[in-house]
Structures are given as structure tokens and as C-alpha cells.
C-alpha positions as a Markdown table, in Angstrom:
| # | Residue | x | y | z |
|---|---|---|---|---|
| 1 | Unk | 2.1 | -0.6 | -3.8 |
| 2 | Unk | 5.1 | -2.6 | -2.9 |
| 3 | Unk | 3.0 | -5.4 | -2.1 |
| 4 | Unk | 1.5 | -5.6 | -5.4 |
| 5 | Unk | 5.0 | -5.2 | -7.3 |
| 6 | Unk | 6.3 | -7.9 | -5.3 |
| 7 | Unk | 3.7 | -10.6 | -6.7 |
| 8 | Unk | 4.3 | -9.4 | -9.8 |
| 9 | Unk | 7.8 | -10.0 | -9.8 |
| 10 | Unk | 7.5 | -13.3 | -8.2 |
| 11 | Unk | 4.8 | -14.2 | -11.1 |
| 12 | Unk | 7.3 | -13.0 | -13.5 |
| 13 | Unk | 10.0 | -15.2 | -11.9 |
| 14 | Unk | 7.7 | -18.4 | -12.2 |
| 15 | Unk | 6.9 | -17.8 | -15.5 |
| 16 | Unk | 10.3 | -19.1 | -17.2 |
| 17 | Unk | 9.3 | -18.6 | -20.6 |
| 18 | Unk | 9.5 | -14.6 | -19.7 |
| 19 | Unk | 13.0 | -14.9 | -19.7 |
| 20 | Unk | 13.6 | -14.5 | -23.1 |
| 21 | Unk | 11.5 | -11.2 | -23.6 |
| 22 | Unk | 13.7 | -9.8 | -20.8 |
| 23 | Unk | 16.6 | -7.3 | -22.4 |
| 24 | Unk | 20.4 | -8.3 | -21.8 |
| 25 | Unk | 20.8 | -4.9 | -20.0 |
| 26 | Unk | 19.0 | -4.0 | -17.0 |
| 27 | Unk | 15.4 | -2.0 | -17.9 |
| 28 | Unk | 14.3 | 0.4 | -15.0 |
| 29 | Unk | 10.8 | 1.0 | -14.1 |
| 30 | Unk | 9.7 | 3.3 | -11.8 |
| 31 | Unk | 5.9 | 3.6 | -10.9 |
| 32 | Unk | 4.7 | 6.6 | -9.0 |
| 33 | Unk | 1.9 | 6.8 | -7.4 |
| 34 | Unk | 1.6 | 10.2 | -5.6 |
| 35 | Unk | 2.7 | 8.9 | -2.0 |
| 36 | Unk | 5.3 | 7.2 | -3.3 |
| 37 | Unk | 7.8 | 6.2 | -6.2 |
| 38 | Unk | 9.0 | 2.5 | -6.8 |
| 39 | Unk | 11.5 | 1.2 | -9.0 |
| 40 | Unk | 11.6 | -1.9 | -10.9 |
| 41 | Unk | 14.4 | -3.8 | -12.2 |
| 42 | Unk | 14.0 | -6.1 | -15.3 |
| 43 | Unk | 16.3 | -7.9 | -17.3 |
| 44 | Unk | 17.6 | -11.6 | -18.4 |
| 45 | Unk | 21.0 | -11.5 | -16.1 |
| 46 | Unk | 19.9 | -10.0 | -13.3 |
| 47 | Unk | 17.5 | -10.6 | -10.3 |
| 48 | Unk | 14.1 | -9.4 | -11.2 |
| 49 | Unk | 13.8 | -6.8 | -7.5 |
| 50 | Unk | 12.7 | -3.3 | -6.2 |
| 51 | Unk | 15.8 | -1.1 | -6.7 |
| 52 | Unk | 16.9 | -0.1 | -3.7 |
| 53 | Unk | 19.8 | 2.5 | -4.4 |
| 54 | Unk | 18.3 | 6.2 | -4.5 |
| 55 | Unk | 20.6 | 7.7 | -7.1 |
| 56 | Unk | 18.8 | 5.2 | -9.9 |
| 57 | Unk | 17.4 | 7.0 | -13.4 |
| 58 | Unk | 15.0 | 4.7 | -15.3 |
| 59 | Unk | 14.1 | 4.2 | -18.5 |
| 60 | Unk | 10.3 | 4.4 | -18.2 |
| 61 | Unk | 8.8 | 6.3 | -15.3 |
| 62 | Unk | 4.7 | 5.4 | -15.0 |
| 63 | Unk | 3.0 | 8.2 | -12.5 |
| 64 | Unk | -0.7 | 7.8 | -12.1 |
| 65 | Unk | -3.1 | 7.6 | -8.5 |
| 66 | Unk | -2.2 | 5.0 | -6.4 |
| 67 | Unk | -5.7 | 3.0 | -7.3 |
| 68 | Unk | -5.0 | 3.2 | -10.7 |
| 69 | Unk | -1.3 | 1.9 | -10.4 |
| 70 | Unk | -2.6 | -1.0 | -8.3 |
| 71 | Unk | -4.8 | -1.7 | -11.0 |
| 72 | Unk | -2.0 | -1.6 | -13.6 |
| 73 | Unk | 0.1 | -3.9 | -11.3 |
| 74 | Unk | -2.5 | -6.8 | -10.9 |
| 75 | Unk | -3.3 | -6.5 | -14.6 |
| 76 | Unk | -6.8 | -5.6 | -14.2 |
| 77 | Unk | -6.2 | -2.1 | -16.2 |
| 78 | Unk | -3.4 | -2.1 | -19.7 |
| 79 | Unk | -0.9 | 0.4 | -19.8 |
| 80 | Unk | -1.1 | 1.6 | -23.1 |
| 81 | Unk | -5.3 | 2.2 | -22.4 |
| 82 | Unk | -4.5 | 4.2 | -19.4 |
| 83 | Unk | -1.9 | 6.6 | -21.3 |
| 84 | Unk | -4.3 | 6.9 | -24.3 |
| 85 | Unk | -7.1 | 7.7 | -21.8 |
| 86 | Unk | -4.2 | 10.0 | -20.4 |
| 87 | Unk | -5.5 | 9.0 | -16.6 |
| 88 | Unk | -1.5 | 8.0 | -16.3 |
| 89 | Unk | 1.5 | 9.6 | -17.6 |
| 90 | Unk | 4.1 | 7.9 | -18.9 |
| 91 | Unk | 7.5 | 9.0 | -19.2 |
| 92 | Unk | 10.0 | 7.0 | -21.6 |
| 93 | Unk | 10.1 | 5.0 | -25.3 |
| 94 | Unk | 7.2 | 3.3 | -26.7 |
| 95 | Unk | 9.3 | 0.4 | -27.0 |
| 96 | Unk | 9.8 | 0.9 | -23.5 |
| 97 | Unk | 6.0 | 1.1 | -22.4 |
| 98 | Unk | 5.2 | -2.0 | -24.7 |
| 99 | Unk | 7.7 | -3.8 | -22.5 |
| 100 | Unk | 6.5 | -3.3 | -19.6 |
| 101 | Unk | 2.8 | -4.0 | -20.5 |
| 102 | Unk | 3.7 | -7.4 | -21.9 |
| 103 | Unk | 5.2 | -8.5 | -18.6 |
| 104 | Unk | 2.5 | -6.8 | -16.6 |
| 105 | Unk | 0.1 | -8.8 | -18.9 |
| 106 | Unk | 1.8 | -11.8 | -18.7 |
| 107 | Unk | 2.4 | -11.6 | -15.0 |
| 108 | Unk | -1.4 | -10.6 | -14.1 |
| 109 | Unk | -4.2 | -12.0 | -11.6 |
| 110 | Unk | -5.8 | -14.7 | -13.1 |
| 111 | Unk | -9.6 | -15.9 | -12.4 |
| 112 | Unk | -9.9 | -19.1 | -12.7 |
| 113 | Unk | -13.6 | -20.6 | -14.0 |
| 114 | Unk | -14.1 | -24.1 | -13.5 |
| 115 | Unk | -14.8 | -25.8 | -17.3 |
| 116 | Unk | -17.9 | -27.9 | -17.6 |
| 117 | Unk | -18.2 | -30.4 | -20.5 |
């Protein structure tokens, strides 16, 4: 899981224009997937990073199977699909959770198609 959240925070840190959805204060993510529990730091003055302190509360906790998380992380699965399907739980605002599924959106694996004219 790690690996995954790390390209997604170095996608999020390439894409500059992100930096304006990011909130003043620092928004903590944690995803959980069973084996383990990750946290996520977000915000415009800070350095987008795992949180490594142990004593951290966050503001949105995502707990799902570790599959489904990896999904979520790479953008091939939405957030807000996998909580309405209730095969994730989601702890936090709804504010919150639309957040975090814009940047995992915006951050996700792209294909790209060759275009033919």
C-alpha cells in the first residue's frame, strides 16, 4: 500500500494546479487496509508525505481490503462508489470524503491511447 500512496503523492506534487484545492490547514487521511493503516498528509503549506508520528488523529479514516484500497489509490475504483456500495467504510465529513476523491481522481493512473486522425 505504501508504494501506491507514494505515486500518488508524487502525482499530486506534479500536478501544480492541485495546489489550490489543498486546505490552509493540514487534512489527515488515513487508509486502512486490514494489515495495515497509513496516513496521509494534505494541505497547501505543508509537504504532501506519509505521517510518520503515531499519536496522529485524522480527519477521514478510509478502511476497506487491501485490493480494494489499491484500487482506490491508483484511481481505478471512486471513493464515493465504494462507500455507496458499502465495500469500504468511511469514517469522517462528506466534505472531507469529496476531498480526498478529487485528488485521488486527479492524481490517478492514466492510459494513454494513441489518437489517429
Amino acid at each position: 500500500m505504501e508504494k501506491e500512496i507514494v505515486r500518488m503523492l508524487e502525482e499530486c506534487k506534479t500536478r501544480y494546479h492541485l495546489k489550490a484545492l489543498m486546505p490552509d490547514t493540514p487534512f489527515i487521511v488515513a487508509f486502512d487496509n486490514g494489515v495495515e493503516v497509513k496516513m496521509v498528509s494534505f494541505g497547501r503549506n505543508i509537504e504532501l508525505s506519509i505521517v510518520k508520528e503515531k499519536n496522529c488523529e485524522s480527519d477521514l479514516t478510509v478502511k476497506g481490503s487491501p485490493g480494494l484500497i489499491n484500487d482506490l489509490l491508483d484511481g481505478r475504483e471512486r471513493l464515493s462508489v465504494l462507500s455507496s456500495r458499502q465495500e469500504i467504510a468511511v469514517t469522517g465529513t462528506y466534505r472531507g470524503l469529496l476531498f480526498v476523491e478529487s485528488v485521488l481522481t486527479l492524481c490517478r493512473i492514466y492510459d494513454t491511447e494513441p489518437v489517429v486522425v
